[in-house]
N, C-alpha and C positions, 0 to 999 in steps of 0.2 A: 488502488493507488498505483501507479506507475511509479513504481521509487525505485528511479536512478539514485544517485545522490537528490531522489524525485525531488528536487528542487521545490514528489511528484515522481527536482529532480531529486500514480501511478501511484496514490497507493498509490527522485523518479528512479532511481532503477528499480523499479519494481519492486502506490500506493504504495511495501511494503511489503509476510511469506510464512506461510502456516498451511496444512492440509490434513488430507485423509487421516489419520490417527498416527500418534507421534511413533514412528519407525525408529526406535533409538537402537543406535549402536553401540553406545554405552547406557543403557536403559537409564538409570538414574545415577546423576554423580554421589558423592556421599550423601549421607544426610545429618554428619552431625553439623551442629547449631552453635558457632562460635561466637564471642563474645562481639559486639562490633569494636576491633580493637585497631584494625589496622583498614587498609584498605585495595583496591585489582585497579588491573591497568588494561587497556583495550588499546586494541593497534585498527587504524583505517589508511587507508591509502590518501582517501579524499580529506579536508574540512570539512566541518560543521557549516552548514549553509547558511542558518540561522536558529535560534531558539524561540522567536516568534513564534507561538501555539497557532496564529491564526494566519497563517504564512507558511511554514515549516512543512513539506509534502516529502519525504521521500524514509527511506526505512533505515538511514543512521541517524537522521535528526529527529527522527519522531522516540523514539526512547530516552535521548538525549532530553526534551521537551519535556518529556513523563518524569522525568526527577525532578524538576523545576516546579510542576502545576499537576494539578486535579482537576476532574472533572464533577458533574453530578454524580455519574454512572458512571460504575468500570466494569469490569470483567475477573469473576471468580476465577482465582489463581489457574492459569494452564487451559480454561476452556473457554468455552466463548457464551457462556449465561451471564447478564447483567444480573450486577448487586448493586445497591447504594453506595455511595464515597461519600461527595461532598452532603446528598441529600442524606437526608436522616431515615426514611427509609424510600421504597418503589414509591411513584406519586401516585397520587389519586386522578383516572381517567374519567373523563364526562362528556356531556356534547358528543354522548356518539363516538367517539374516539379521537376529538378530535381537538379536546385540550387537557392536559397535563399539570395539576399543580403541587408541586413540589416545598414541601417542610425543608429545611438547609439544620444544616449541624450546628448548634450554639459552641462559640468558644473555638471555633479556626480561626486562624490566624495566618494573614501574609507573616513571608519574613521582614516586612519593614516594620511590623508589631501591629497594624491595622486588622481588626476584626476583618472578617470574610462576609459580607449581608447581600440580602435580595437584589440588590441594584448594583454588585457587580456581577452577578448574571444576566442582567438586562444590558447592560453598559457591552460586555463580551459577545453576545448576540447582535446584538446591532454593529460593532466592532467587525464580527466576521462578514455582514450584510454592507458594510460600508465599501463603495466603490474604490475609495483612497486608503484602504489596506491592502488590495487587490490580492484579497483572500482567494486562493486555488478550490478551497472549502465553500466559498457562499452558495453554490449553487445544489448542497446539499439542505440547506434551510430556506429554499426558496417556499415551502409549503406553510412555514408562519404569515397569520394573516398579517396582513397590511408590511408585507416585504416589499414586494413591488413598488409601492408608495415611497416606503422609506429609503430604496435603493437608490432612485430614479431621482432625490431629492425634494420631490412634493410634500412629504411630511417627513419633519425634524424627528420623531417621535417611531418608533417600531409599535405599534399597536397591537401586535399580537404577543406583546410580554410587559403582561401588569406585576407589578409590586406590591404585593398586598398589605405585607408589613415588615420588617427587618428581615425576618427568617423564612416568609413565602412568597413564591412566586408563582404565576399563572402565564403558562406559556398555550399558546388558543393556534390553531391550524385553519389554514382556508379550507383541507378535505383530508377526510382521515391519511395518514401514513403508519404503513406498517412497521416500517422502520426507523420512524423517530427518535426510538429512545438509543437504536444503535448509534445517528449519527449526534446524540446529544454526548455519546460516551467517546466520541473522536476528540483527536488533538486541538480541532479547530475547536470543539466547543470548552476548553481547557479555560478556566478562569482567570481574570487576570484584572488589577487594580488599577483606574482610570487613571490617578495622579500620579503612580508611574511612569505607565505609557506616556503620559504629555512631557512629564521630566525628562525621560529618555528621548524622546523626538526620534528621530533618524537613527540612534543608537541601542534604540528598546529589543530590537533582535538581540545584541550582543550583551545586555545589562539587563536581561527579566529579572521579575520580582513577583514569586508566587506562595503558595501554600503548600507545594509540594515537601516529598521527604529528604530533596539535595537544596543546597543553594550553590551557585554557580562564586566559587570564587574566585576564578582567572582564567584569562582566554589570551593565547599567543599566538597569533594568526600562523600557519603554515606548521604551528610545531604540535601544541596542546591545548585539553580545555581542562581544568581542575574544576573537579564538585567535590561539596562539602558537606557532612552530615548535618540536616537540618534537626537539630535537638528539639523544637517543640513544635514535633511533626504532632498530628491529632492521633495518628495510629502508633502506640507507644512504644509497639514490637519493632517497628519499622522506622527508617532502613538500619538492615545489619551492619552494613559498610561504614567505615568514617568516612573514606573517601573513593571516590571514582576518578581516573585520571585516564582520558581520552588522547590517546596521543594519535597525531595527524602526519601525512607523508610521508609514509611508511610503505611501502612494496610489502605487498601481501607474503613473497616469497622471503623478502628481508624479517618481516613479522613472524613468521612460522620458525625461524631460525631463533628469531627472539624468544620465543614462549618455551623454546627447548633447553635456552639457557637460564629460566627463570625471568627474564627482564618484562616480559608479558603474561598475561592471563588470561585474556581469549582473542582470537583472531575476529573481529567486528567484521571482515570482507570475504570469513569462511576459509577455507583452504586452498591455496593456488592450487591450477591444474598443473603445473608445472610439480607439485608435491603429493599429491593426493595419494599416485601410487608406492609413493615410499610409507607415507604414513599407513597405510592400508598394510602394506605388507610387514611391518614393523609392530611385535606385540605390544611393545609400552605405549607406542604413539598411538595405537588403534583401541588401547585401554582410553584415550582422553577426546576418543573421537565422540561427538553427539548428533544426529540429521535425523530432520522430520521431512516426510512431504507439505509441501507450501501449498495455502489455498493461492495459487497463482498459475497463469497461462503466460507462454510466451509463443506467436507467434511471428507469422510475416502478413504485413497488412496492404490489403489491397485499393489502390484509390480507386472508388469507382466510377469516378468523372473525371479521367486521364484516360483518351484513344491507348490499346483499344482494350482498356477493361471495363470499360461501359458496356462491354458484349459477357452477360455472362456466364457464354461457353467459355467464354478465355478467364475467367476467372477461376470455373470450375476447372478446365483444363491443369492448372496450375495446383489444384487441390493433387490431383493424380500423378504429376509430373515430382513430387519433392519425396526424397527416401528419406524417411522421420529417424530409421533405426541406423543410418547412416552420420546423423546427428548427435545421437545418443551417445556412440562410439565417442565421440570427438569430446563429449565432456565426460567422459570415464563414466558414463550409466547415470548420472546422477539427476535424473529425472524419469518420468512416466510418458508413455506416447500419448499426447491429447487429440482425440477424435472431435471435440466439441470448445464451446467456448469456454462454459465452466470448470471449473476443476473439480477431482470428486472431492472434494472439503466440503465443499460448496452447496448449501440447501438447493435442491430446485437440481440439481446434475443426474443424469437422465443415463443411468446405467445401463438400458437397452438400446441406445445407438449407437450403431455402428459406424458413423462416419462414411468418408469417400474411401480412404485406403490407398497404398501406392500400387497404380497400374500407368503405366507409360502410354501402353497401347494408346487406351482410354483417352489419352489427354492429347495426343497423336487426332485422334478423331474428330474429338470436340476443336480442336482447333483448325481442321480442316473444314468441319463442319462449317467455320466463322469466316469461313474465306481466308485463312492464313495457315494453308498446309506449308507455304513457303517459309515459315515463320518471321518474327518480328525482332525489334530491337529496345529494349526498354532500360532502368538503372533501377539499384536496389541500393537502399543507405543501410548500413550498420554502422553501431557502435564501434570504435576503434581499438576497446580494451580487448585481450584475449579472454575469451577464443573465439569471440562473435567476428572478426573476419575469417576465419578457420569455417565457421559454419557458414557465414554467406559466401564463401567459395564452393564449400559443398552443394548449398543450392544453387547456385553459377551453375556448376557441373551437370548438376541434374535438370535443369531446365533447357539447356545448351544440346542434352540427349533428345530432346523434344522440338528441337527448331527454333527456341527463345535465347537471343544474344542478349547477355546481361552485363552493362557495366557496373562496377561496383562502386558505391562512393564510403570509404571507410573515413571517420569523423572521429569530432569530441560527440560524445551524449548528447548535451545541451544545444549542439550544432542540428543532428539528427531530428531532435526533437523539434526546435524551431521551424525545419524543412518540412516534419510531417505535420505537424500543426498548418500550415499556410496553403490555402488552396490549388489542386492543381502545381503543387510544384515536386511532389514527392511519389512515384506514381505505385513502388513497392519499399517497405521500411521491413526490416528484421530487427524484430524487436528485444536480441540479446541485450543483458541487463538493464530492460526498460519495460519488459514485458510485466502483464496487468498483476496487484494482487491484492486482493482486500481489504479495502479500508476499513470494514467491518462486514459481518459473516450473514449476509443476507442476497440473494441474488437480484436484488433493486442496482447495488450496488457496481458490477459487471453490465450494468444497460445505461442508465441516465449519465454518468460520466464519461460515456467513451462510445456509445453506438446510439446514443437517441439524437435527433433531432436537435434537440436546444445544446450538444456536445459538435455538431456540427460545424463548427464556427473555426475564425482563425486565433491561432494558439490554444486551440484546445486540446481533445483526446482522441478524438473521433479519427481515427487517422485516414477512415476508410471515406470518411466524409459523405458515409449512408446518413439517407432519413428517411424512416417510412413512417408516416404522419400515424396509420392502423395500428405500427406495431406501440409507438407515443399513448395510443387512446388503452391499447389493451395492457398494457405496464402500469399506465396510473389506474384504472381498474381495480388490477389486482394488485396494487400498494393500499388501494382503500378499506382492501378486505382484514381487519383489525383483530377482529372475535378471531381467540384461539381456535374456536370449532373451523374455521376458514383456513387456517393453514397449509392442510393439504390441497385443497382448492386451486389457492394461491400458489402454490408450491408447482401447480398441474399448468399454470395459466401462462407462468415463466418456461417452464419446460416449451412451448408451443411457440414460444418468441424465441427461444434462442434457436430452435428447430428450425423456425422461419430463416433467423438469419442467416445458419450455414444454408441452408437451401438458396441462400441469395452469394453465399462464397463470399461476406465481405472478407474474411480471417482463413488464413492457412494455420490452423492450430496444430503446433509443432511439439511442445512437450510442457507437464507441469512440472516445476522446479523442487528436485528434492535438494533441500539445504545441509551441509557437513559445517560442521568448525567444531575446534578446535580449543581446550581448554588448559590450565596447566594444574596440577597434580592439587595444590592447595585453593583450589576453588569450589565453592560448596554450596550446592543449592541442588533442587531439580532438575532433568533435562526440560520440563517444557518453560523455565525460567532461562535456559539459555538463547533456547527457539521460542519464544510466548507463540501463542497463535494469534494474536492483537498487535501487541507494540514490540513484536522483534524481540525486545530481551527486554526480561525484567529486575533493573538492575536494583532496583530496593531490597528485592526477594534472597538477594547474591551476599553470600560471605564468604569469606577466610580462613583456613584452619590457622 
């Protein structure tokens, strides 16, 4: 997920941010278990984009989503193994691996008082497939039979998801996927009630009506959103909180001042850089500190059908030309140097490569090599939040040592991203707070939304606007390989594709994101509840002393 405010706004500022094993700094906050009597406040800079499950892309409104609705599949508190939610238990696999039919829980309930049944999991599915939701997600259920048909409009009807009876469903695949059940446990597959959505019309983003453990009881555009304990949640522990209160337009740096006078409870956009090293160097404040590494990459992306990166020595060149640890500096350390496109979180990351590396020389050659010892003039877009002009100054700098003249175009997000989405108009993007990260913990995920082929398009992810047809054939491949005994197989076939791809230099892989924030003294849960490795934070999980 690219979750900027990932609309997206990636996984958009960056699908969304979980990694290698949770580095805490405050290893775990308390653990005592209070009554749910009161309720925390969250500070964000941005709004809430929307709470549409089948819309909703980016890593503040996908948690925000997750209190509203459920899914089939979640994810066992803090890691990333599916368990059952809404289904009653793992479904029953057949066909080879290549249909799924799922028992549902008797007795959920939406909050409008409507049982929970088989046909609004068929309804929801179709719903994310339907071209007039213009679901960011459809393109991960394109492997249900008869999608195509029903996408295109030739058939009314999704055929690859029968109803068997109130409480089962049979969800049928055109060719095994390995990862099916993960993206049936994403936000987009979140359930949701047909006579709702038609009653809300235009307005159903802002008025859902789910089965989850908040209901949503007020939203004041620019200020806050109140959530409210849903008392006949199914899971009867759950949620702690009475209430969640999201407050919006908030200066990260105004926020951190709030939390220290009690008026907050966790920082939703992490710690300003502008703060980090007070709080670091301050024992109380650095008692409330929590950071994981994120399964996430943030790089600079290369178009490679923009003169003259279609040459790719000049692509390579650029790999040797950028000082990573000079980056690092700029965000006070808080990330890892990425040699590759995966993150180590990430199944399938290939611990024995070693990447290109910074050599100047190197990239001095390869550009000679290309007939452009003279060097060239090209434009780089960033993000306009700090410090991502901070950092594409830095690469300015370092590329400019090399003979590459770089204009900078500093934006909004959503500006950036429209530029690198559309063909041919964006030639290098820095991908500060938009860079990739997990919609779910499978390395299918890092290929098909953003480097394959059918990602190639305009407004999509693909920003490099590669497509290599071989590497398409050998990805769906080894998505088909299902049988556990295949995994490592599997696991081997991705390692060879992503290998391929830095050998083709679409990505300047710059650093994986370790995440800090910040909580205040009376807030009580886990750390990896405040970092989830899934949905960012798990505010059900979260109490109060």
């Amino acid at each position: 997920m690219n979750k900027v405010s990932k609309n997206r706004v990636p996984k958009s500022v960056s699908r969304a941010l979980i990694g290698l094993g949770v580095t805490v700094v405050a290893a775990t906050l308390a653990l005592a278990q209070s009554p749910a009597s009161s309720g925390m406040v969250i500070a964000y800079k941005d709004d809430i984009a929307t709470l549409d499950p089948q819309v909703g892309y980016d890593w503040q409104n996908w948690p925000a989503i997750k209190m509203v609705f459920d899914a089939l599949l979640d994810y066992k508190p803090g890691t990333t193994d599916l368990e059952p939610r809404i289904a009653a238990a793992m479904p029953k696999v057949g066909d080879g691996g290549k249909s799924y039919t799922f028992q549902i829980r008797k007795g959920i309930k939406f909050t409008n008082g409507r049982e929970l049944v088989a046909s609004d999991i068929k309804y929801t599915l179709e719903r994310v497939l339907d071209p007039k939701t213009k679901s960011p997600g459809a393109g991960f259920f394109a492997d249900i039979a008869g999608s195509d048909a029903f996408s295109s409009g030739k058939s009314k009807d999704l055929s690859g998801v029968k109803v068997l009876n109130s409480n089962s469903v049979k969800v049928t695949l055109s060719q095994p996927n390995a990862a099916f059940l993960n993206v049936l446990a994403t936000n987009f597959a979140f359930i949701v009630p047909k006579e709702e959505v038609i009653k809300a019309g235009e307005d159903w983003g802002r008025k859902p009506v789910g089965s989850g453990p908040f209901t949503l009881e007020s939203w004041t555009t620019g200020q806050e959103l109140m959530f409210k304990r849903n008392p006949n949640y199914f899971i009867k522990s759950l949620p702690k909180l009475e209430t969640v209160n999201i407050k919006v337009g908030q200066d990260p740096s105004v926020a951190y001042l709030a939390l220290q006078r009690g008026e907050v409870d966790l920082l939703g956009d992490g710690i300003a850089p502008a703060n980090f090293l007070q709080a670091q160097s301050d024992p109380k404040l650095k008692s409330l500190i929590v950071s994981t590494a994120l399964a996430n990459t943030t790089y600079v992306s290369i178009n490679t059908n923009i003169k003259p990166f279609n040459d790719l020595r000049v692509r390579q060149a650029l790999q040797y030309a950028i000082d990573k640890k000079k980056v690092l500096k700029i965000i006070n350390g808080r990330g890892l140097i990425a040699n590759q496109i995966l993150p180590p979180k990430m199944p399938g990351y290939d611990s024995s490569y070693k990447g290109y590396g910074y050599d100047p020389e190197k990239a001095r050659a390869l550009l000679k090599a290309a007939g452009l010892g003279k060097g060239f003039s090209s434009t780089l877009y960033t993000n306009s939040t700090d410090p991502n002009p901070r950092i594409a100054q830095s690469i300015q700098q370092d590329l400019a040592a090399v003979g590459i003249k770089i204009e900078l175009k500093s934006q909004a997000a959503s500006t950036v991203i429209e530029a690198a989405g559309t063909p041919k108009t964006a030639p290098l993007v820095w991908s500060g707070g938009m860079g990739w990260t997990q919609d779910y913990p499978d390395p299918s995920d890092f290929y098909w939304p953003i480097l394959s082929c059918r990602s190639a398009v305009q407004g999509g992810w693909n920003w490099p606007f590669t497509c290599d047809k071989t590497l398409d054939a050998a990805a769906s491949k080894a998505d088909q390989m299902t049988a556990p005994e295949m995994r490592g197989t599997r696991l081997e076939a991705y390692k060879k594709i992503y290998k391929k791809l830095m050998d083709q230099s679409v990505w300047v892989p710059m650093f994986n994101e370790v995440r800090y924030t910040m909580h205040s003294e009376k807030l009580v849960g886990e750390a990896t509840d405040l970092i989830d490795p899934i949905h960012n934070i798990a505010y059900e999980r979260l109490s109060v002393k």
